[in-house]
mmCIF file of the N, C-alpha and C atoms, coordinates in Angstrom:
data_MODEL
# 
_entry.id   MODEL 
# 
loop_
_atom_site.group_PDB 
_atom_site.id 
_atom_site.type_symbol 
_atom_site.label_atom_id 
_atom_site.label_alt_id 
_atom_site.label_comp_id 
_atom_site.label_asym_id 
_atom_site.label_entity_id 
_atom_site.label_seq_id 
_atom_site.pdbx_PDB_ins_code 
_atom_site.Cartn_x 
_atom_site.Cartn_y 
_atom_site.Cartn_z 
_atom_site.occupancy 
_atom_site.B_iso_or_equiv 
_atom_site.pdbx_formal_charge 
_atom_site.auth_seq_id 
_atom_site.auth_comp_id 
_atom_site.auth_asym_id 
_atom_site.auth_atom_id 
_atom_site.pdbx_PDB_model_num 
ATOM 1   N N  . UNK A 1 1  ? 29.846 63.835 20.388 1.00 0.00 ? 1  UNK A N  1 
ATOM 2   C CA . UNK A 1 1  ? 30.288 62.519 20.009 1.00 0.00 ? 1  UNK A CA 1 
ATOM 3   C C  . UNK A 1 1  ? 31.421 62.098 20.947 1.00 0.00 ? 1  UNK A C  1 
ATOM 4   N N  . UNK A 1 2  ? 31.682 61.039 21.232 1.00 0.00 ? 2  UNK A N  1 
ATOM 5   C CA . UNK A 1 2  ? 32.068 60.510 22.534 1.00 0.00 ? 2  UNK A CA 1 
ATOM 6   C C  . UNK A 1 2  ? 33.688 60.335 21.788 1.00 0.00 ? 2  UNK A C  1 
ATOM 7   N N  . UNK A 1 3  ? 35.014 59.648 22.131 1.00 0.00 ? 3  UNK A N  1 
ATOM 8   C CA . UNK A 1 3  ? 36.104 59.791 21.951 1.00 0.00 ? 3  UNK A CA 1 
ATOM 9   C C  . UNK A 1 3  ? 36.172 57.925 21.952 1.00 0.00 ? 3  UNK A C  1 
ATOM 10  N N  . UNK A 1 4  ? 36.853 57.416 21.160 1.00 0.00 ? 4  UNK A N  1 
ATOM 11  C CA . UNK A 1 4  ? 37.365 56.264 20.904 1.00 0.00 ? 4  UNK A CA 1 
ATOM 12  C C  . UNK A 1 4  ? 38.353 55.706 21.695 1.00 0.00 ? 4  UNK A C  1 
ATOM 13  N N  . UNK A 1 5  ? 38.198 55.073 22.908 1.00 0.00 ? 5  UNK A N  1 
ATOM 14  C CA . UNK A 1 5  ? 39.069 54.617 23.926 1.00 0.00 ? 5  UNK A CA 1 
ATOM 15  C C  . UNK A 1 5  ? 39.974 53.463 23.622 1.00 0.00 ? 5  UNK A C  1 
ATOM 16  N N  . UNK A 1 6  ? 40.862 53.100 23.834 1.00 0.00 ? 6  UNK A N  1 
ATOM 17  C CA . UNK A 1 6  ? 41.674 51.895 23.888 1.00 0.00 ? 6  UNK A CA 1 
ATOM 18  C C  . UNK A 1 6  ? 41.760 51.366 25.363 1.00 0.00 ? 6  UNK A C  1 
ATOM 19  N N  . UNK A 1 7  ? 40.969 49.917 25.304 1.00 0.00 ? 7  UNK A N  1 
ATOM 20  C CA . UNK A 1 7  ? 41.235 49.040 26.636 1.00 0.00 ? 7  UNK A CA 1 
ATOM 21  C C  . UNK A 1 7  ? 42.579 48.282 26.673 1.00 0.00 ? 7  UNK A C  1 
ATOM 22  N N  . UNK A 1 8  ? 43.144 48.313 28.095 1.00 0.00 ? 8  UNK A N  1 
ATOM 23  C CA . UNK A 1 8  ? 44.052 47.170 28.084 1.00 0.00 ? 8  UNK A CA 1 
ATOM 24  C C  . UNK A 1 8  ? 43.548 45.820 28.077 1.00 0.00 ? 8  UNK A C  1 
ATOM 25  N N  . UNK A 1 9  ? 44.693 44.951 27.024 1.00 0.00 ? 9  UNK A N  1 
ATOM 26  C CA . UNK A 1 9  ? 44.163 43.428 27.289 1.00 0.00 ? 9  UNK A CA 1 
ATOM 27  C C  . UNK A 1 9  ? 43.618 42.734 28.112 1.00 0.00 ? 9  UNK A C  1 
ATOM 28  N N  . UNK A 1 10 ? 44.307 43.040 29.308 1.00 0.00 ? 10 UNK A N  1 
ATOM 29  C CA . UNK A 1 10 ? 44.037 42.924 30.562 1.00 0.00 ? 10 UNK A CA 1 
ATOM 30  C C  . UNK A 1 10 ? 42.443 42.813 31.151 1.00 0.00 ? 10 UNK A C  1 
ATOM 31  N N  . UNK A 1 11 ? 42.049 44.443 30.666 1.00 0.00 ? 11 UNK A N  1 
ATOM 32  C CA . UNK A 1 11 ? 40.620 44.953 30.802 1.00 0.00 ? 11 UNK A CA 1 
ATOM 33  C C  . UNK A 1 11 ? 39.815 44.055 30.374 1.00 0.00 ? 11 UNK A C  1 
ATOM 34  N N  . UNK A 1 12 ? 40.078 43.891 28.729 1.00 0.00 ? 12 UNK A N  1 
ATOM 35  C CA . UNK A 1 12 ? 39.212 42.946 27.664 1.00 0.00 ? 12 UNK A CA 1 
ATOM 36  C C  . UNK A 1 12 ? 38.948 41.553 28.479 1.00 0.00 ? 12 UNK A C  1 
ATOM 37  N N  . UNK A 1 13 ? 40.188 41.055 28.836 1.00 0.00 ? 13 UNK A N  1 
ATOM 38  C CA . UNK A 1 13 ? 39.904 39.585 29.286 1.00 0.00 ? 13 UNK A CA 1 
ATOM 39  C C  . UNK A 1 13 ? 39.112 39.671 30.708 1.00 0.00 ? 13 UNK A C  1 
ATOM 40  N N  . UNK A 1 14 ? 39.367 40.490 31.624 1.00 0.00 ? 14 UNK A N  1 
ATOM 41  C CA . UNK A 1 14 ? 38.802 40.527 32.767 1.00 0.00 ? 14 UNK A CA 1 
ATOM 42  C C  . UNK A 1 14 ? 37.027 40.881 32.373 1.00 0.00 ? 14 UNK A C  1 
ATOM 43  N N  . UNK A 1 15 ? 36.643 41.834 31.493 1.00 0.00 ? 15 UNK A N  1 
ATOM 44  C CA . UNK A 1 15 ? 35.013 41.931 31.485 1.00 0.00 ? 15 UNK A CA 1 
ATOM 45  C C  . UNK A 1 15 ? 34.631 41.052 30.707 1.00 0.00 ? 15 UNK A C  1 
ATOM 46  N N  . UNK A 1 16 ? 35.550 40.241 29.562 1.00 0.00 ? 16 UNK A N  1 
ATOM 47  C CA . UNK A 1 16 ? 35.305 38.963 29.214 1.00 0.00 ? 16 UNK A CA 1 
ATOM 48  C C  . UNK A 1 16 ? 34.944 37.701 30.358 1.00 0.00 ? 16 UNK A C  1 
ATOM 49  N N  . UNK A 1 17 ? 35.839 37.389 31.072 1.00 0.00 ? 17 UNK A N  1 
ATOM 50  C CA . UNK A 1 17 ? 35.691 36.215 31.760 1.00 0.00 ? 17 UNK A CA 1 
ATOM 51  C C  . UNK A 1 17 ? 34.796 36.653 32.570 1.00 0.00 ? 17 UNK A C  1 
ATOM 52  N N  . UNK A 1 18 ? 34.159 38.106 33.225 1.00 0.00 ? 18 UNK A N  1 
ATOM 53  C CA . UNK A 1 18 ? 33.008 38.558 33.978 1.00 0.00 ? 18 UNK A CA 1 
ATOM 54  C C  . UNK A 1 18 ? 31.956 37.539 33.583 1.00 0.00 ? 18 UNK A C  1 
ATOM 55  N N  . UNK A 1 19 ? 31.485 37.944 31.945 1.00 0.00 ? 19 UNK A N  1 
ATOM 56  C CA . UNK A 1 19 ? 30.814 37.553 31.252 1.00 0.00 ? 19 UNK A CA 1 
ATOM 57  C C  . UNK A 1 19 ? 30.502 36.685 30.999 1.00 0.00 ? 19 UNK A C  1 
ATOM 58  N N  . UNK A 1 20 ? 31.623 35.474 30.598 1.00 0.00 ? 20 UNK A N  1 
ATOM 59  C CA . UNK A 1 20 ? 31.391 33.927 30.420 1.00 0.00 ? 20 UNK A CA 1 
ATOM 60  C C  . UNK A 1 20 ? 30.827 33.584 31.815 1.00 0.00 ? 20 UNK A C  1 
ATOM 61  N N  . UNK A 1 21 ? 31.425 34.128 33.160 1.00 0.00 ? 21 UNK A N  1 
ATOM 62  C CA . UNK A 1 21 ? 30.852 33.323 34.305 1.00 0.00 ? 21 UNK A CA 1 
ATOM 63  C C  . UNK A 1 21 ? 29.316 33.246 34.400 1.00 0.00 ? 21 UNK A C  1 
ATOM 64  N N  . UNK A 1 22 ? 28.618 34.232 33.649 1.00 0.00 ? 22 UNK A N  1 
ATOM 65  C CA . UNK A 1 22 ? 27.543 34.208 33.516 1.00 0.00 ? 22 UNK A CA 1 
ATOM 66  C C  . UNK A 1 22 ? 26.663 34.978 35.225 1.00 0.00 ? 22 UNK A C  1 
ATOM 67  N N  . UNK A 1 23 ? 27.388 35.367 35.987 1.00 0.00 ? 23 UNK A N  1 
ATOM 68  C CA . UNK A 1 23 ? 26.477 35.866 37.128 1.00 0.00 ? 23 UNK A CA 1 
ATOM 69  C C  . UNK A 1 23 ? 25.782 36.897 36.720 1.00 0.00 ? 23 UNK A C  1 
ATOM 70  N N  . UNK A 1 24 ? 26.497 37.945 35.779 1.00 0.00 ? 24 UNK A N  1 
ATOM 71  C CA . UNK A 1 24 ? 25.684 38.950 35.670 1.00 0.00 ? 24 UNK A CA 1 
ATOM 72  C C  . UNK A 1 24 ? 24.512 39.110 34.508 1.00 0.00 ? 24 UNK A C  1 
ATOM 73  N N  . UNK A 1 25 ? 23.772 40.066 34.090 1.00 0.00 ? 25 UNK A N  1 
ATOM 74  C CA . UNK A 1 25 ? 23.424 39.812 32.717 1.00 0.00 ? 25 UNK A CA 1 
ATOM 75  C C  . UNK A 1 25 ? 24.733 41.064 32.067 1.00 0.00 ? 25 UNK A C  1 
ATOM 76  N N  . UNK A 1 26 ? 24.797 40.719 30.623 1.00 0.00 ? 26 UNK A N  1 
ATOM 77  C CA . UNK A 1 26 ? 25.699 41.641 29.960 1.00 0.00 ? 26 UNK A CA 1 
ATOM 78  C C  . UNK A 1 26 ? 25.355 42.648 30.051 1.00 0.00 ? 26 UNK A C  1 
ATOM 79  N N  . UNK A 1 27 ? 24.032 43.138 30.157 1.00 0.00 ? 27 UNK A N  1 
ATOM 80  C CA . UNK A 1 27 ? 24.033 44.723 30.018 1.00 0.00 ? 27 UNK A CA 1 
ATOM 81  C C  . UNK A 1 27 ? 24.192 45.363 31.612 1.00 0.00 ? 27 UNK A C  1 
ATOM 82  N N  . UNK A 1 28 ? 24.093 44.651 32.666 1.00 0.00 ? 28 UNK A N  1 
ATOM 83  C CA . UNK A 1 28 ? 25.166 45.325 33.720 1.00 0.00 ? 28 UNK A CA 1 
ATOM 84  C C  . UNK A 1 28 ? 26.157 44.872 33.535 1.00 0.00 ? 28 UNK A C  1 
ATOM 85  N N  . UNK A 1 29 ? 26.883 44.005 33.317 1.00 0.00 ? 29 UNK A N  1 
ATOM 86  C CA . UNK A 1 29 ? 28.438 44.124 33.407 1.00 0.00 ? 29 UNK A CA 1 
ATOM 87  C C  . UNK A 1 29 ? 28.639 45.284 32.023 1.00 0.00 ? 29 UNK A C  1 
ATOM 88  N N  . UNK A 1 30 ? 28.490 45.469 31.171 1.00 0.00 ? 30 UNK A N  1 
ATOM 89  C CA . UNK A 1 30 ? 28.601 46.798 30.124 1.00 0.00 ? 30 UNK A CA 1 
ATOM 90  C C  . UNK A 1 30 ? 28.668 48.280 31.008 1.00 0.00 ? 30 UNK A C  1 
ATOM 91  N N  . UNK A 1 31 ? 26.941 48.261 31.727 1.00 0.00 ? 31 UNK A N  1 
ATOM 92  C CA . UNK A 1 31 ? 27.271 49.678 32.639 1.00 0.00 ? 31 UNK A CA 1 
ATOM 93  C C  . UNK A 1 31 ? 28.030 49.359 33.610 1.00 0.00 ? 31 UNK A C  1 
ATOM 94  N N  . UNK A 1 32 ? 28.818 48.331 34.368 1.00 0.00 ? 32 UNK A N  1 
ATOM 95  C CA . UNK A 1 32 ? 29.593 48.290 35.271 1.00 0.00 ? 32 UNK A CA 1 
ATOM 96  C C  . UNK A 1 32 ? 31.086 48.883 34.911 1.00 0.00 ? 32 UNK A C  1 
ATOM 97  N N  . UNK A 1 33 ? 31.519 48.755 33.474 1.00 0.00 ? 33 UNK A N  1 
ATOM 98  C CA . UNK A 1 33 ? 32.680 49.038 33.073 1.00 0.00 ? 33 UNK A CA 1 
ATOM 99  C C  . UNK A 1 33 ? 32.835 50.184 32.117 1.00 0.00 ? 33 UNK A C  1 
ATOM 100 N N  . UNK A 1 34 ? 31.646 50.664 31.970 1.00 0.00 ? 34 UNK A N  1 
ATOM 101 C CA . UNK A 1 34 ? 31.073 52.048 31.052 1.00 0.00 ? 34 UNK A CA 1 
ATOM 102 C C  . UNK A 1 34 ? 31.774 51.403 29.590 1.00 0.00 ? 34 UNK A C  1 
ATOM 103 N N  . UNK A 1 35 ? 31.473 50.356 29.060 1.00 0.00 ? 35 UNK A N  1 
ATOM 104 C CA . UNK A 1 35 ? 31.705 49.903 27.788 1.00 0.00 ? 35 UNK A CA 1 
ATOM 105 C C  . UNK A 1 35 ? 29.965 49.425 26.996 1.00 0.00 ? 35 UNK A C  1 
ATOM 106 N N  . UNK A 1 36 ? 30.017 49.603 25.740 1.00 0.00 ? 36 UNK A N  1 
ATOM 107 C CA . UNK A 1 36 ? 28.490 49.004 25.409 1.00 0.00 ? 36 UNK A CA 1 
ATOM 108 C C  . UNK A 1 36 ? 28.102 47.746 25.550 1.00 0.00 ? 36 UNK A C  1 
ATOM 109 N N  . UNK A 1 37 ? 27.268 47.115 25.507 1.00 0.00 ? 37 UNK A N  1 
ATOM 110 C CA . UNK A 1 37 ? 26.792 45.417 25.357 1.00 0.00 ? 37 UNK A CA 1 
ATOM 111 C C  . UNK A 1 37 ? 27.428 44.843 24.723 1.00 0.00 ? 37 UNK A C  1 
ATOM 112 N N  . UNK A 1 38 ? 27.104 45.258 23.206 1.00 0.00 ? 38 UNK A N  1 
ATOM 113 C CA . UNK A 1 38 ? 27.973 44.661 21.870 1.00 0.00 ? 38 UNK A CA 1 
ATOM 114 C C  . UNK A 1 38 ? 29.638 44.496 21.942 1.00 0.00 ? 38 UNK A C  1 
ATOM 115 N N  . UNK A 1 39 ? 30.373 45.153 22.920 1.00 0.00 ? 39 UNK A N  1 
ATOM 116 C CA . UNK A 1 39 ? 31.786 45.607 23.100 1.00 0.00 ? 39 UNK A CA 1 
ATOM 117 C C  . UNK A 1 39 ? 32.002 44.108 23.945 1.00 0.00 ? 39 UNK A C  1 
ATOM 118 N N  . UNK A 1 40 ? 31.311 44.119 25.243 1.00 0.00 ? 40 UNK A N  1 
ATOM 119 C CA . UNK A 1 40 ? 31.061 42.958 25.758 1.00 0.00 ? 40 UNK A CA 1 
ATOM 120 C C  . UNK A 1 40 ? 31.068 41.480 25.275 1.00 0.00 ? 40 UNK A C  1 
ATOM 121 N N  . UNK A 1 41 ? 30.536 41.622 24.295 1.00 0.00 ? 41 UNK A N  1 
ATOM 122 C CA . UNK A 1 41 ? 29.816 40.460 23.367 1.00 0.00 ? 41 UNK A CA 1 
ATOM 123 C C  . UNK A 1 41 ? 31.032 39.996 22.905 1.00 0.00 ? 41 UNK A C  1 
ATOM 124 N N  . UNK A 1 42 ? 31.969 40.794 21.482 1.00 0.00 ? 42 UNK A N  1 
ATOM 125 C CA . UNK A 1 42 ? 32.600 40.497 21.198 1.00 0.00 ? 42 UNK A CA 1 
ATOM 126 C C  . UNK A 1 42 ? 33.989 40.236 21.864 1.00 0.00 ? 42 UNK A C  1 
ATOM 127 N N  . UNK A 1 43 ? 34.397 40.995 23.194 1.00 0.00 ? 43 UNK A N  1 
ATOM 128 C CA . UNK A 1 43 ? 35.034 40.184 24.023 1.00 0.00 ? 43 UNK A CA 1 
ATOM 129 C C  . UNK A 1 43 ? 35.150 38.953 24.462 1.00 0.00 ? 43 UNK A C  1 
ATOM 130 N N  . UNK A 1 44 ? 33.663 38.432 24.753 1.00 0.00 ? 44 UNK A N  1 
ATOM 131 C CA . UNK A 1 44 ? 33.203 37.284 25.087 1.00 0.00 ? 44 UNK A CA 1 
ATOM 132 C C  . UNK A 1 44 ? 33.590 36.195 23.767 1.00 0.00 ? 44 UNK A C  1 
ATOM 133 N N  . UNK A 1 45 ? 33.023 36.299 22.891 1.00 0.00 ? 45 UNK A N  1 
ATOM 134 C CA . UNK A 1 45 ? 33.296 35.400 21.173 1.00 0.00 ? 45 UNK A CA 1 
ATOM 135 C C  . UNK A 1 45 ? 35.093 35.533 21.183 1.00 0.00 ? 45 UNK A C  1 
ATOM 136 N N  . UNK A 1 46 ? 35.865 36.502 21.130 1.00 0.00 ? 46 UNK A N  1 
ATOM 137 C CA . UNK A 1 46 ? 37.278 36.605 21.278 1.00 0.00 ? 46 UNK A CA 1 
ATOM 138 C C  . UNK A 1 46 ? 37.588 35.549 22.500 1.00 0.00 ? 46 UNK A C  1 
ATOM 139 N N  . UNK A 1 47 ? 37.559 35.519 23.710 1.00 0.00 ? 47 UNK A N  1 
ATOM 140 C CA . UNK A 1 47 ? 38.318 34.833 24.827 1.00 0.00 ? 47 UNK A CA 1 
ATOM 141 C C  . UNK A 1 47 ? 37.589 33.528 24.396 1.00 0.00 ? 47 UNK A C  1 
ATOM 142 N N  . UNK A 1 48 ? 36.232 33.081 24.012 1.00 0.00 ? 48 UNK A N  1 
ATOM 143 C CA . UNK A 1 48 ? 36.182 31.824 23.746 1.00 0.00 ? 48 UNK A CA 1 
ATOM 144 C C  . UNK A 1 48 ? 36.365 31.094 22.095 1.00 0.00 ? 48 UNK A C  1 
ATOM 145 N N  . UNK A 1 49 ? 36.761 31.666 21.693 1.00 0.00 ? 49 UNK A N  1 
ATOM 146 C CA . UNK A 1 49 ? 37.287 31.616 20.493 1.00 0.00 ? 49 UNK A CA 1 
ATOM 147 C C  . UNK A 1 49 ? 39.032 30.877 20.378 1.00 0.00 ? 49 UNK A C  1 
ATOM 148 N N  . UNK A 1 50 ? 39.513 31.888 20.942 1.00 0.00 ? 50 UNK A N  1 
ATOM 149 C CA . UNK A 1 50 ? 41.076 31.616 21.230 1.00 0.00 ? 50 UNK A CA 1 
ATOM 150 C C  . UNK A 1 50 ? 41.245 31.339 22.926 1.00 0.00 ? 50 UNK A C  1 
ATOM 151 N N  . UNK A 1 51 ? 40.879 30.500 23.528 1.00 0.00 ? 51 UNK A N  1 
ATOM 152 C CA . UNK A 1 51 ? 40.729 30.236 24.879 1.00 0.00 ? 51 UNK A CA 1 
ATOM 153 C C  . UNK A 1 51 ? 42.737 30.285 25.345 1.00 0.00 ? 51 UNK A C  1 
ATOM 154 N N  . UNK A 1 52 ? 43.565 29.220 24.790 1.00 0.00 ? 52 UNK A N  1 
ATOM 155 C CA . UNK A 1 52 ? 44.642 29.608 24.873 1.00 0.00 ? 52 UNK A CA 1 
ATOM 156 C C  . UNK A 1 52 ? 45.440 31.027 24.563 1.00 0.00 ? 52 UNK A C  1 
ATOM 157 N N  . UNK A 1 53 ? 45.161 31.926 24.255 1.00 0.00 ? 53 UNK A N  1 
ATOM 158 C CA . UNK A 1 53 ? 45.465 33.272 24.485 1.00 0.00 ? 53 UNK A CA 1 
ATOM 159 C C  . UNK A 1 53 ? 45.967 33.541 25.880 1.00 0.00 ? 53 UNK A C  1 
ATOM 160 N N  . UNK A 1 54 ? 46.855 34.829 25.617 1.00 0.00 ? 54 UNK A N  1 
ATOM 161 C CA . UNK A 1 54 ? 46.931 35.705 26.911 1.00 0.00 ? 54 UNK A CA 1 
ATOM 162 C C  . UNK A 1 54 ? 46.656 36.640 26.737 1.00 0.00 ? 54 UNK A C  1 
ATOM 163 N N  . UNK A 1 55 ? 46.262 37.688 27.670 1.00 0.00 ? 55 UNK A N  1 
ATOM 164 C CA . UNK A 1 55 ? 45.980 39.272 27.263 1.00 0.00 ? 55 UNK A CA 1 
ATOM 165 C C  . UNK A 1 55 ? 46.867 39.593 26.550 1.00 0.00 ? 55 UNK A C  1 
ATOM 166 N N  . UNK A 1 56 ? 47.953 39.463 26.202 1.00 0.00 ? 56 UNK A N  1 
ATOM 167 C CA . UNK A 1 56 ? 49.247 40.125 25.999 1.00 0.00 ? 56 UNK A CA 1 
ATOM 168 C C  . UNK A 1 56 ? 48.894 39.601 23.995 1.00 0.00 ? 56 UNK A C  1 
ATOM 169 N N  . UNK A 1 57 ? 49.063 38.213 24.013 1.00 0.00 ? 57 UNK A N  1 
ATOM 170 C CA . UNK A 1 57 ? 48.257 37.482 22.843 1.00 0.00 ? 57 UNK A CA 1 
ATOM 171 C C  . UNK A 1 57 ? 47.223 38.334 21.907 1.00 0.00 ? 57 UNK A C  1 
ATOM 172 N N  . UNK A 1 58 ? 46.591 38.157 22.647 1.00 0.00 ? 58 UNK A N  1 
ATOM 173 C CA . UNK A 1 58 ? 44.746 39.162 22.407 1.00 0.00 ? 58 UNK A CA 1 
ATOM 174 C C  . UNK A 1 58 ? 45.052 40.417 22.000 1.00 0.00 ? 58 UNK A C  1 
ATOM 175 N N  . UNK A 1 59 ? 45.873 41.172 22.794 1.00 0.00 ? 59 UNK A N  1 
ATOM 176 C CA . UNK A 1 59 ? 46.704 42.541 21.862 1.00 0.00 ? 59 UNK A CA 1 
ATOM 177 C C  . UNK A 1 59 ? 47.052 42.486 20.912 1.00 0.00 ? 59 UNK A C  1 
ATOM 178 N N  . UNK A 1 60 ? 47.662 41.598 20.080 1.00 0.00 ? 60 UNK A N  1 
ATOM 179 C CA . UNK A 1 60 ? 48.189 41.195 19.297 1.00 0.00 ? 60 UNK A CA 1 
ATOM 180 C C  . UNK A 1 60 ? 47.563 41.185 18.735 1.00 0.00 ? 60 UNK A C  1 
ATOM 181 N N  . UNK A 1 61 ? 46.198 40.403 18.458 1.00 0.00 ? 61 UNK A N  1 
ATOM 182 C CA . UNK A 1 61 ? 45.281 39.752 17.613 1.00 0.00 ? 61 UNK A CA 1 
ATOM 183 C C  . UNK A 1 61 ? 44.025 41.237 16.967 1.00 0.00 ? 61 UNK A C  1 
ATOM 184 N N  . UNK A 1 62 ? 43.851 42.187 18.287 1.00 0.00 ? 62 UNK A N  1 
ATOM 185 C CA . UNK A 1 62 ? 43.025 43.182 17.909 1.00 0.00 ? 62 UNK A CA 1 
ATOM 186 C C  . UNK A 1 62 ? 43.665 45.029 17.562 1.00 0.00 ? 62 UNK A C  1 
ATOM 187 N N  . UNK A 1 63 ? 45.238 44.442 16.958 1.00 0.00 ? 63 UNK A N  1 
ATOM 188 C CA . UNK A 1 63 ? 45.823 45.408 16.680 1.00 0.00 ? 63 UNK A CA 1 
ATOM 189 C C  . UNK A 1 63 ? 45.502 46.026 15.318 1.00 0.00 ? 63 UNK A C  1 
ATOM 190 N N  . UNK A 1 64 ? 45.278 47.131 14.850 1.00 0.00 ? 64 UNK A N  1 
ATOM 191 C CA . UNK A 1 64 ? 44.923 46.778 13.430 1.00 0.00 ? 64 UNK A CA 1 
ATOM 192 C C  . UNK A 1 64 ? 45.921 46.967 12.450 1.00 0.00 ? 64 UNK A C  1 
ATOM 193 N N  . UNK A 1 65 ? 47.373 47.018 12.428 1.00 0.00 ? 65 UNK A N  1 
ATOM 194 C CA . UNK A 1 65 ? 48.180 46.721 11.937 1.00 0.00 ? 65 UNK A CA 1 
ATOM 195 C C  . UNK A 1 65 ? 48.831 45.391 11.932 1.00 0.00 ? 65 UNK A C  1 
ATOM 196 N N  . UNK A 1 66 ? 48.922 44.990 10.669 1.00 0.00 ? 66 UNK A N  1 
ATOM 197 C CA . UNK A 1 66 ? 50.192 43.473 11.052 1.00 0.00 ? 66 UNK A CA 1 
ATOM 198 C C  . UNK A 1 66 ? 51.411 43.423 10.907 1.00 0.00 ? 66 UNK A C  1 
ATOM 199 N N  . UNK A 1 67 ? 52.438 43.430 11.398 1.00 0.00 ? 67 UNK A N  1 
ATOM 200 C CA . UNK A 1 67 ? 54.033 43.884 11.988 1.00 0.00 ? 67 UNK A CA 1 
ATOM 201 C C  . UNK A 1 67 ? 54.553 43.330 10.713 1.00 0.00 ? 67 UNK A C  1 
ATOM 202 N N  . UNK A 1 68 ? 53.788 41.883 10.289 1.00 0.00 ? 68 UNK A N  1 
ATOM 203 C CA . UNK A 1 68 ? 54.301 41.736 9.177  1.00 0.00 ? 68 UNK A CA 1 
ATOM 204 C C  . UNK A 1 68 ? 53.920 41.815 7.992  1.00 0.00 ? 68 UNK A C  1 
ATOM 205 N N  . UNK A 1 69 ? 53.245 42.742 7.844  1.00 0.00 ? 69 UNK A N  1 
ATOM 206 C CA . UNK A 1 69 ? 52.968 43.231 6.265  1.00 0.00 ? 69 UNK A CA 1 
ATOM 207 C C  . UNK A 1 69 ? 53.358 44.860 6.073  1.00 0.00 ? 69 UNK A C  1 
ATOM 208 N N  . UNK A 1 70 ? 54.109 45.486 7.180  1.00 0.00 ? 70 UNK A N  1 
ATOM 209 C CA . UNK A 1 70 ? 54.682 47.247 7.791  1.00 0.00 ? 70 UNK A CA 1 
ATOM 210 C C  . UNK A 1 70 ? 55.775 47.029 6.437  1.00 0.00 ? 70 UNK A C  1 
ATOM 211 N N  . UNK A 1 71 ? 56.451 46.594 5.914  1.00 0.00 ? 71 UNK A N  1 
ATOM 212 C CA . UNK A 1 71 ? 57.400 46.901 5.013  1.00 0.00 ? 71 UNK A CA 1 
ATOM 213 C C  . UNK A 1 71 ? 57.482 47.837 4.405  1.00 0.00 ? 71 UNK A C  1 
# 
């Protein structure tokens, strides 16, 4: 069984915007970045979803704690 990676924001938005440009199909840009299709996908729905975001933002958003409910 494979190990649960954490991408940087950075990462997310960059194989995101790969994606929206549409040159590739998703399932090479997926084996281009050794991430699955579906991983892809929802990158893609995230950056066009919240288009004003920054990577830094987007961290924020796919953290699974909320800073303000830690009390």
């Amino acid at each position: 069984m494979s190990k649960h990676r954490a991408h940087s924001p950075e990462f997310k938005a960059g194989v995101a915007m790969e994606a929206i440009s549409g040159r590739k199909p998703l399932q090479e840009i997926a084996a281009d970045h050794a991430v699955h299709m579906i991983q892809v996908s929802q990158w893609k729905k995230q950056l066009l979803g919240n288009p004003h975001l920054t990577p830094r933002d987007q961290e924020t958003l796919d953290s699974p704690q909320d800073e303000r409910y830690s009390n």
